[in-house]
NUMARMAR-639366 format. One record per residue (C-alpha): residue number from 1; z, y, x negated. Coordinates in Angstrom, 3 decimals. Layout:
REM NUMARMAR-639366
<site k="NUM" Z="Z" Y="Y" X="X"/>
...
This chain:
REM NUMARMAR-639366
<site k="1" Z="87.442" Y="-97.186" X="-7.918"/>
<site k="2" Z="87.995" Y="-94.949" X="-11.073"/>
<site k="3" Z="88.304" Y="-97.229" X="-14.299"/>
<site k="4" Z="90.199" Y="-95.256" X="-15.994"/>
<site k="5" Z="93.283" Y="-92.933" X="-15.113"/>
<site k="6" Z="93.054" Y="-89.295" X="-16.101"/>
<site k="7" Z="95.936" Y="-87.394" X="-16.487"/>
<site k="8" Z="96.513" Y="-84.555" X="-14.761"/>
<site k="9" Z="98.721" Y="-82.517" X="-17.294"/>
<site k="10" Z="96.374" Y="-82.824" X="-20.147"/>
<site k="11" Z="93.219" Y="-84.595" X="-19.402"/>
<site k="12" Z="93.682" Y="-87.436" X="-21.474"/>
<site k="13" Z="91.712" Y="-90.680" X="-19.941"/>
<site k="14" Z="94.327" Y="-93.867" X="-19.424"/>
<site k="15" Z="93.872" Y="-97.333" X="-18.560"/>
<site k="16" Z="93.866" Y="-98.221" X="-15.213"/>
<site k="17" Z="97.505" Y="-99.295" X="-13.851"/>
<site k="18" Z="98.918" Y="-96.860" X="-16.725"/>
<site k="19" Z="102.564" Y="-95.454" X="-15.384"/>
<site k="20" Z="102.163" Y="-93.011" X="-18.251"/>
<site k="21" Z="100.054" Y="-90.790" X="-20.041"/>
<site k="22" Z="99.534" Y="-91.985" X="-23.822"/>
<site k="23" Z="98.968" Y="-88.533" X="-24.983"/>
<site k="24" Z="101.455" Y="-86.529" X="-23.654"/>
<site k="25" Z="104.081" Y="-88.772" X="-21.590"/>
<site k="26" Z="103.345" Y="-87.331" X="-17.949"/>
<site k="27" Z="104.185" Y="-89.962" X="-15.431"/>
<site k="28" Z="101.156" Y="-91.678" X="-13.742"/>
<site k="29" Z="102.666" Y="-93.749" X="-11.727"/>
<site k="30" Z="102.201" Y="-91.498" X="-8.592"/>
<site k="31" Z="98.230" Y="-91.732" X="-9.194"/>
<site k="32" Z="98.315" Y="-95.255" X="-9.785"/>
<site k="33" Z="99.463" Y="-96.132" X="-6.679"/>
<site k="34" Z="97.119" Y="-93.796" X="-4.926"/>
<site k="35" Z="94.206" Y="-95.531" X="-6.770"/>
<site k="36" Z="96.015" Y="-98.898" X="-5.225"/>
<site k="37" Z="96.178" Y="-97.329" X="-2.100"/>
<site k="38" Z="92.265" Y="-96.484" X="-1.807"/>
<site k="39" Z="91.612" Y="-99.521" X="-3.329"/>
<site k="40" Z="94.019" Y="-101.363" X="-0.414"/>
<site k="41" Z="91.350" Y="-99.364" X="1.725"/>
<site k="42" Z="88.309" Y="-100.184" X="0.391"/>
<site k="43" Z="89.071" Y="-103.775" X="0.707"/>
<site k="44" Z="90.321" Y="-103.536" X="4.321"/>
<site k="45" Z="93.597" Y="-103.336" X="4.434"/>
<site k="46" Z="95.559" Y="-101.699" X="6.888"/>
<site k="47" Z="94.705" Y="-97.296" X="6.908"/>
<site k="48" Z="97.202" Y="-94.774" X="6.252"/>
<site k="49" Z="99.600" Y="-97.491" X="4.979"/>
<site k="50" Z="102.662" Y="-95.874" X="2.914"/>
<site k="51" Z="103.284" Y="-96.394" X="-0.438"/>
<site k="52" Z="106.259" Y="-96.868" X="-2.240"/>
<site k="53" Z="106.446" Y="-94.333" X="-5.432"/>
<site k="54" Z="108.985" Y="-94.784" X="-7.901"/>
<site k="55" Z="110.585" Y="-91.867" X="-9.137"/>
<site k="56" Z="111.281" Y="-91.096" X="-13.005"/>
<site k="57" Z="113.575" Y="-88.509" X="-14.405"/>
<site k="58" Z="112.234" Y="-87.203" X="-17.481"/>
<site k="59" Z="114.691" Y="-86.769" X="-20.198"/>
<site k="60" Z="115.072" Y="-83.381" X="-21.848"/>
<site k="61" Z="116.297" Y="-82.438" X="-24.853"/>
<site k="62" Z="119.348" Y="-80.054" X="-24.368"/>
<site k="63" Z="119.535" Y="-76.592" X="-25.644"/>
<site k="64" Z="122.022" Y="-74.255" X="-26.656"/>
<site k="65" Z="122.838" Y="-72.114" X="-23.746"/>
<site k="66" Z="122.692" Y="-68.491" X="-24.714"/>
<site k="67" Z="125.608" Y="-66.093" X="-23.911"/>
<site k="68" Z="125.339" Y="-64.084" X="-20.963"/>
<site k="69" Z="124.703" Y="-60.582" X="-20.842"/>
<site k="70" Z="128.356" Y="-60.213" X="-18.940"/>
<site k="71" Z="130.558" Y="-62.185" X="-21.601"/>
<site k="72" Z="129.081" Y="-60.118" X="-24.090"/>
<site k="73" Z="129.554" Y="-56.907" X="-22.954"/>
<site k="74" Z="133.224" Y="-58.459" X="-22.000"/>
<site k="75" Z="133.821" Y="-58.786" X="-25.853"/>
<site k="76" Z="132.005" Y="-55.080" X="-26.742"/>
<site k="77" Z="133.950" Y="-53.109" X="-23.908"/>
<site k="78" Z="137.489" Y="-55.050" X="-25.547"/>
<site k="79" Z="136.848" Y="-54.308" X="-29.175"/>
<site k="80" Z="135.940" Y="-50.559" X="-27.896"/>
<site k="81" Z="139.465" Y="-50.398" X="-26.029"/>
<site k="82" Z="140.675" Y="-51.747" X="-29.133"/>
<site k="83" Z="139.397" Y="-49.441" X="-31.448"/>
<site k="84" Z="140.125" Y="-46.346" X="-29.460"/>
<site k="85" Z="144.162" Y="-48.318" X="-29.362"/>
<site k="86" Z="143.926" Y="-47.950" X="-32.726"/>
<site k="87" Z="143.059" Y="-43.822" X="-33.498"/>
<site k="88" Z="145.558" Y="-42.926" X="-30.360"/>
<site k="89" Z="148.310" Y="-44.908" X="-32.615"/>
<site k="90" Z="146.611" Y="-42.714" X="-35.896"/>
<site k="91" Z="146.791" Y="-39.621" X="-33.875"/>
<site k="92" Z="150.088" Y="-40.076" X="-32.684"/>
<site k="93" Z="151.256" Y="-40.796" X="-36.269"/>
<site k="94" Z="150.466" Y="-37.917" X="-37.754"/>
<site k="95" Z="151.399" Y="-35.927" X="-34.933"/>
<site k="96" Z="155.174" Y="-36.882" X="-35.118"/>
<site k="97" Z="154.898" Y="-37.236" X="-38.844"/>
<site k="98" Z="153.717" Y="-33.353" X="-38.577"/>
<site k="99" Z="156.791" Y="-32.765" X="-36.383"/>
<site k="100" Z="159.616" Y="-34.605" X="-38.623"/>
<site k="101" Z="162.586" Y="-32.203" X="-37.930"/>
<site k="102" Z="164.045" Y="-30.582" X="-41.013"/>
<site k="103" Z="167.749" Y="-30.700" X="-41.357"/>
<site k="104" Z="169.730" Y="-27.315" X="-41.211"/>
<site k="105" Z="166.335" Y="-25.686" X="-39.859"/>
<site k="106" Z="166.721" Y="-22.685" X="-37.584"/>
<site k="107" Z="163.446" Y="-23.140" X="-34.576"/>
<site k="108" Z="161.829" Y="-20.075" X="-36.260"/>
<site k="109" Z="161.476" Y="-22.795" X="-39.336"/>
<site k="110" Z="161.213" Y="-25.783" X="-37.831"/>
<site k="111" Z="158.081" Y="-24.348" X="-35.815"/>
<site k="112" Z="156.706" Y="-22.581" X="-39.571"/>
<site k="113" Z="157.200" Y="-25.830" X="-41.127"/>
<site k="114" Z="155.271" Y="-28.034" X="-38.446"/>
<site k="115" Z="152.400" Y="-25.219" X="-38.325"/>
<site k="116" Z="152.531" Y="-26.026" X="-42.447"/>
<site k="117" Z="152.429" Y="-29.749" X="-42.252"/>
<site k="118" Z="149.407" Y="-29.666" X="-39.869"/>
<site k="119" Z="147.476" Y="-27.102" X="-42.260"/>
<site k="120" Z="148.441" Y="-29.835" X="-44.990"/>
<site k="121" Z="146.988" Y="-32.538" X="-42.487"/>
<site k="122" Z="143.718" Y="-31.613" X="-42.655"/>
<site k="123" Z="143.744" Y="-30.252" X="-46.197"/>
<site k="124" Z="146.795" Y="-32.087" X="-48.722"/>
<site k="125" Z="145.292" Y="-29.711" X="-51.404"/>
<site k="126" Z="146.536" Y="-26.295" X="-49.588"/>
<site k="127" Z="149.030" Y="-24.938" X="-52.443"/>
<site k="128" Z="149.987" Y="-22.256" X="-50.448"/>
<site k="129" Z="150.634" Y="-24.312" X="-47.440"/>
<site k="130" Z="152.492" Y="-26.783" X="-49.991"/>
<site k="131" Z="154.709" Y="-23.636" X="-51.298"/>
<site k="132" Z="155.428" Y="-22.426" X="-47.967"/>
<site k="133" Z="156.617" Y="-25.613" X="-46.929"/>
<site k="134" Z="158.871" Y="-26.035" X="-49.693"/>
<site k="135" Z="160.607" Y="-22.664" X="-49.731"/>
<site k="136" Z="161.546" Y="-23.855" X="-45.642"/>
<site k="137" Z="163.242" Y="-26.935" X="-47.473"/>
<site k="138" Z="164.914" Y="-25.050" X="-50.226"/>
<site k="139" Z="166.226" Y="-22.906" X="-47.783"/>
<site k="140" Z="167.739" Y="-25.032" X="-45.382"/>
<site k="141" Z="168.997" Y="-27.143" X="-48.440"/>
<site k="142" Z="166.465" Y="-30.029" X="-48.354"/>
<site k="143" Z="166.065" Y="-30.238" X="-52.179"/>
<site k="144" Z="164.703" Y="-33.249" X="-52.559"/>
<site k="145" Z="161.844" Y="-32.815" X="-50.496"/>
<site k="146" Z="161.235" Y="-29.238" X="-51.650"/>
<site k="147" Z="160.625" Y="-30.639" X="-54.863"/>
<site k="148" Z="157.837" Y="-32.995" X="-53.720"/>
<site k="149" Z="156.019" Y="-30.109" X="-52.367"/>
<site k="150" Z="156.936" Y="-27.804" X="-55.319"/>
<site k="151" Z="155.412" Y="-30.531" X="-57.494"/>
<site k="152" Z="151.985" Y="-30.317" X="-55.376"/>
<site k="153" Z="151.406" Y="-26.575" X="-55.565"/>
<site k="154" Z="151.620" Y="-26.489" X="-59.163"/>
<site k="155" Z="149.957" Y="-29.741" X="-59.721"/>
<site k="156" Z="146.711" Y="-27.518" X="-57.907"/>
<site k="157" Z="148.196" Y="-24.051" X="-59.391"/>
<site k="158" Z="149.946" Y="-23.575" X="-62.852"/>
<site k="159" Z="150.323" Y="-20.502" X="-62.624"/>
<site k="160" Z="152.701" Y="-19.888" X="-59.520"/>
<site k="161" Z="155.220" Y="-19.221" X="-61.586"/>
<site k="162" Z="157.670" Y="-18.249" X="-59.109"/>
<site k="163" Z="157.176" Y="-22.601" X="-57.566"/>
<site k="164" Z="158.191" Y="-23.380" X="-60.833"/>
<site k="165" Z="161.151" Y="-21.508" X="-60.579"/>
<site k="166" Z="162.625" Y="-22.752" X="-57.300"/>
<site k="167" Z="161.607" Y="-26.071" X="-58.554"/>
<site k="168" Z="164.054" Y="-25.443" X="-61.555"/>
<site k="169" Z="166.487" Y="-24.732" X="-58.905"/>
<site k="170" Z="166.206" Y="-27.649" X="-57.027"/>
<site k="171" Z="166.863" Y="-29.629" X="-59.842"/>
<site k="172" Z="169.844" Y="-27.701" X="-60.799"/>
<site k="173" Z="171.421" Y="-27.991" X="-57.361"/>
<site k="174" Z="170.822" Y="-32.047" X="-57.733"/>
<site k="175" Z="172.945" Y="-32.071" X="-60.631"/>
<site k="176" Z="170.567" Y="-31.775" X="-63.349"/>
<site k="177" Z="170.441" Y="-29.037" X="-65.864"/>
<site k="178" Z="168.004" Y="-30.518" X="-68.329"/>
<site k="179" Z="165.070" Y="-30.940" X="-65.746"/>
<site k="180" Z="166.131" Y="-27.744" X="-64.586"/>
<site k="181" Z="165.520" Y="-26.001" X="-68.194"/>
<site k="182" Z="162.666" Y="-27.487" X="-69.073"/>
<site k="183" Z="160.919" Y="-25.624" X="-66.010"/>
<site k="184" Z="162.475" Y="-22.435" X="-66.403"/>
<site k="185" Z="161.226" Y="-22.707" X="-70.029"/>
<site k="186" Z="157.729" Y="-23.564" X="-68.261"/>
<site k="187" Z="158.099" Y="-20.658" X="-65.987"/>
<site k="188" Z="158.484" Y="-18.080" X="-68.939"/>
<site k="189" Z="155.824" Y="-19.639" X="-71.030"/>
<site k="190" Z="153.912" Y="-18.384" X="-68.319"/>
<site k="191" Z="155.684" Y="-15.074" X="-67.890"/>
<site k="192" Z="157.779" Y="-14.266" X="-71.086"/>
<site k="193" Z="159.923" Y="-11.217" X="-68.116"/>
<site k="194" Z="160.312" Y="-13.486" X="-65.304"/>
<site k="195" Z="163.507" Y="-12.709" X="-64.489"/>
<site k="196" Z="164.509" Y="-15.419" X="-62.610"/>
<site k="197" Z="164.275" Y="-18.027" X="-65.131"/>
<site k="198" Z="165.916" Y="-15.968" X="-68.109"/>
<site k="199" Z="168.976" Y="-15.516" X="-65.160"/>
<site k="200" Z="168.748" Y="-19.137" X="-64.407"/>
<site k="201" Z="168.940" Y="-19.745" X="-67.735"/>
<site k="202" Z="171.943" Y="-18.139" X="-68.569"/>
<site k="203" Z="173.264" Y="-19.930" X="-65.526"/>
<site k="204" Z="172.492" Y="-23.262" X="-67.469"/>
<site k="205" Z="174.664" Y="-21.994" X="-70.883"/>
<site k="206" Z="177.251" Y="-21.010" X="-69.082"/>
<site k="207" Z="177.828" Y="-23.939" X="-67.526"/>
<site k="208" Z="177.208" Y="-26.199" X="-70.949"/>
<site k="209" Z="180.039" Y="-23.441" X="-72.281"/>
<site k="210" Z="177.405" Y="-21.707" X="-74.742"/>
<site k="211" Z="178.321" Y="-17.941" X="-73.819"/>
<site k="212" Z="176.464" Y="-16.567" X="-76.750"/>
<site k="213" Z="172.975" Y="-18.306" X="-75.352"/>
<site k="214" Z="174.589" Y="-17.389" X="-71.706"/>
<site k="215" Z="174.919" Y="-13.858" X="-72.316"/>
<site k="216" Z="171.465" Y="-13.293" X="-74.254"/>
<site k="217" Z="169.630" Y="-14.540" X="-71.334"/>
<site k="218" Z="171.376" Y="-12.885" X="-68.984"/>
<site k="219" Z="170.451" Y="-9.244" X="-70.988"/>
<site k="220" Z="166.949" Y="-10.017" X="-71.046"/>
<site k="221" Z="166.367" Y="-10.621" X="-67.315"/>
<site k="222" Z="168.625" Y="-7.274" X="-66.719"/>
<site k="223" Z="165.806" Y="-5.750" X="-68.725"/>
<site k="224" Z="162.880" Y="-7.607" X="-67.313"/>
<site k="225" Z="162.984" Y="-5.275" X="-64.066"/>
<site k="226" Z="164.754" Y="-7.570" X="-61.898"/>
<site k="227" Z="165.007" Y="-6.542" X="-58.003"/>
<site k="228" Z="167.810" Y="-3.652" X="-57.283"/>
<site k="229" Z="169.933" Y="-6.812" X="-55.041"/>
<site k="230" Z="169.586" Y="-8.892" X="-58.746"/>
<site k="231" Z="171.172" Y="-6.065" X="-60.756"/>
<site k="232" Z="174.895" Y="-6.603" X="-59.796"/>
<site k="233" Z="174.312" Y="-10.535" X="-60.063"/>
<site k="234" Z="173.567" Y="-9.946" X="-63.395"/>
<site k="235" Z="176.015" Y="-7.325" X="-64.590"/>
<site k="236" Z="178.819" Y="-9.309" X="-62.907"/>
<site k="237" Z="177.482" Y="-12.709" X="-64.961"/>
<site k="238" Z="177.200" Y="-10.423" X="-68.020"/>
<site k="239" Z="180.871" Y="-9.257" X="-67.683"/>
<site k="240" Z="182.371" Y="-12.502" X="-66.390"/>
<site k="241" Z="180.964" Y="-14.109" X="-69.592"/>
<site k="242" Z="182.016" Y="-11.295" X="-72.375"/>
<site k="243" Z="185.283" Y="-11.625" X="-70.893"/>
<site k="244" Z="185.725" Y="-15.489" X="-71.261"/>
<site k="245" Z="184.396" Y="-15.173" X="-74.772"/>
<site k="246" Z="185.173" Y="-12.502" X="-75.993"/>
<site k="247" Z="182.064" Y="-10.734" X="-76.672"/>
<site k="248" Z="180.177" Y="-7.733" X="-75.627"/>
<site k="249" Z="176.797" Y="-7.951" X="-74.149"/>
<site k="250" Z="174.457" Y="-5.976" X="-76.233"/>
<site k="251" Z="173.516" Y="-2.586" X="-75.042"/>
<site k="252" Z="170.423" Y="-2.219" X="-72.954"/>
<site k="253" Z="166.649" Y="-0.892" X="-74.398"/>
């Protein structure tokens, strides 16, 4: 019989009887009692006896489990149904923000104004877009938001002189004059015959009582080539004014 026990995992020679390996830990315990066995044999004893082998359970070290392939593409396919959630809600916003009704609208304007707000949607910079959707509001009375819009033309453009105008007028029709001035004062800076703003300006005298100021503006925009349907605006302002006060509008050049 062997002296000494090799292993079988590594090689390593043990002692005879060993149950283990002192290198590396594999059980020996099976050879062992082979060895006994043949040795039983050798000696006589009874052939092809069995022998009782004890079984050990190795103890292994535990590992973290890796995520399966499945619960991971679980969490990717959710945060991709997520995300797409998340531009249908965008889309959908800007959509019905792009088709707020206006108030007092006619569906010729409502449809302009919603082709207007989606040129705006992909470019907030558009002045013309921004001026055609504010002359829809002024129309229909929306002052307040014509404004806005007014304010973002000319804020690209100072020179659209005519924005600066209506702006004026918003402000006027929302009760106040001095805002209302100060662009048609803009306006003519600008365009010293725009005759718009001198009328609107002799709108705002007249209404602060100052005929004299009332009735000078209201001569030069009859002689800054105003349109023909202007021309009996102004002659009836002129006259209405010389009347209350007394005083003759000055002949025109």
């Amino acid at each position: 019989m062997s002296e000494t026990v090799r292993c079988p995992d590594c090689g390593h020679p043990n002692p005879p009887g060993s149950t283990s390996c002192s290198a590396c830990h594999f059980p020996l315990v099976e050879i062992a009692a082979r060895g006994r066995a043949e040795g039983a044999a050798e000696e006589g004893g009874p052939a092809g006896a069995p022998v009782q082998i004890q079984r050990m359970h190795l103890a292994r070290p535990r590992r973290p489990v890796p995520q399966s392939n499945a619960m991971l593409s679980l969490w990717l396919g959710v945060g991709a149904f997520f995300a797409l959630l998340l531009v249908f809600i965008a889309m959908k916003a800007n959509l019905d923000r792009g088709n707020v009704p206006i108030e007092g609208s006619s569906q010729g304007q409502q449809e302009q104004a919603n082709a207007l707000r989606a040129v705006l949607a992909k470019d907030s910079t558009d002045a013309r877009a921004h001026v055609g959707l504010a002359d829809i509001l002024f129309d229909t009375g929306n002052w307040s938001e014509a404004i806005v819009h007014y304010r973002a033309a000319v804020g690209r453009d100072s020179s659209l002189v005519n924005a600066i105008v209506d702006m004026g007028v918003c402000y006027y029709n929302l009760s106040n004059p001095t805002e209302a001035e100060r662009l048609f004062r803009l306006a003519l800076a600008h365009d010293p015959h725009q005759p718009f703003a001198l009328f609107n300006l002799g709108i705002v005298y007249e209404q602060r009582k100052e005929p004299a100021e009332a009735l000078k503006y209201y001569h030069l925009s009859l002689e800054s080539s105003p349109p023909e349907n202007m021309k009996s605006a102004l002659l009836e302002a002129m006259q209405r004014v010389a009347s209350q006060s007394g005083k003759a509008a000055p002949p025109l050049k």
